[in-house]
N, C-alpha and C positions, 0 to 999 in steps of 0.2 A: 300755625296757631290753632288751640283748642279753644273750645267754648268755653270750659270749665277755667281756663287761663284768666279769662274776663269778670269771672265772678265776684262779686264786690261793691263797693263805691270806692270809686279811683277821685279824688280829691283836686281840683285842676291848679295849679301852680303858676301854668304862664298859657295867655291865650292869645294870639297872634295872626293878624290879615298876610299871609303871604305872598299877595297880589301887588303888595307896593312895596316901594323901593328908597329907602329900608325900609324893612315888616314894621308896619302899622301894630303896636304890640300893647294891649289895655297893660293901666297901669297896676303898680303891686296893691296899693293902697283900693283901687275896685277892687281889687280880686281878693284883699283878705272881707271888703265890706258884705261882698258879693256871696262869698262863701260857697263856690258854683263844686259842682258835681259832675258825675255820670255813675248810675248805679246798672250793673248787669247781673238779673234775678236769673237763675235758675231754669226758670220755665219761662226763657225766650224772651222774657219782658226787660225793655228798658225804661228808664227815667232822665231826665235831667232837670238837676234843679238850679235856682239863682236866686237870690236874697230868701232863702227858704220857702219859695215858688215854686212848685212844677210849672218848670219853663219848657217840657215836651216829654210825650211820652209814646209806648208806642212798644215793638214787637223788632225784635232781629235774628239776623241768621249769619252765621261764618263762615265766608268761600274762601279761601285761602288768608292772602292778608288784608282781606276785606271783611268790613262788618258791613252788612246789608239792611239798612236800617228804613221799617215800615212804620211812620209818624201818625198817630191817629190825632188829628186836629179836632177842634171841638167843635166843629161846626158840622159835624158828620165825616167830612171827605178825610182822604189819605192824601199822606205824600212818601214818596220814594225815594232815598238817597243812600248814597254809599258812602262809609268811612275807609279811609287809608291807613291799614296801621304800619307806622313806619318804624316802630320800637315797642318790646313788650318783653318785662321781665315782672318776678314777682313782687316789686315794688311799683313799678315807672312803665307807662304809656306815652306814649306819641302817635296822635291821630289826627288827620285831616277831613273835613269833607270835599268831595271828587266836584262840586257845584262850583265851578270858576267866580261866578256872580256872588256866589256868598261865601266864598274861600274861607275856610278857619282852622288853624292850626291849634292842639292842643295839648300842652305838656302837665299831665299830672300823676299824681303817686297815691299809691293803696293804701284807704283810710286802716285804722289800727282797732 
């Protein structure tokens, strides 16, 4: 995976706790209300947003099929986590976060 692969706002489609059994999976109807994101700028910056909120934002880097994602909170402090990507074409993602506790699977396509 390349960095420049990720460039964009990838649109999220289906969002999903893989932790339970069956996957805990938000409905369609949130997810079209919600209108959620991930945008990956250029110069290393990420975003995500939810009901047209910056719901986190923050800085990443790409080690293989991982996105290494540095979360600047607004309270000053950082947090660190890792995305899994498990599929990536010039349409369509599939990404996980590696945090067991707050598992989230996400399947979305490149806005137009």
């Amino acid at each position: 995976m390349k960095e420049n692969d990720l460039y964009g706002t990838w649109k999220y489609i289906k969002v999903e706790d893989p932790n339970t059994h069956p996957p805990d999976t938000t409905s369609a109807e949130e997810i079209k209300f919600a209108d959620p994101s991930i945008t990956f700028h250029p110069n290393g910056k990420l975003e995500m947003i939810w009901e047209g909120k910056t719901l986190s934002h923050g800085t990443y880097k790409i080690d293989g099929n991982m996105i290494r994602y540095h979360e600047l909170l607004d309270s000053g402090r950082t947090h660190d986590f890792p995305f899994l990507v498990s599929e990536l074409s010039d349409s369509k993602i599939v990404f996980e976060t590696m945090r067991r506790e707050e598992a989230t699977k996400v399947t979305a396509i490149k806005a137009k």
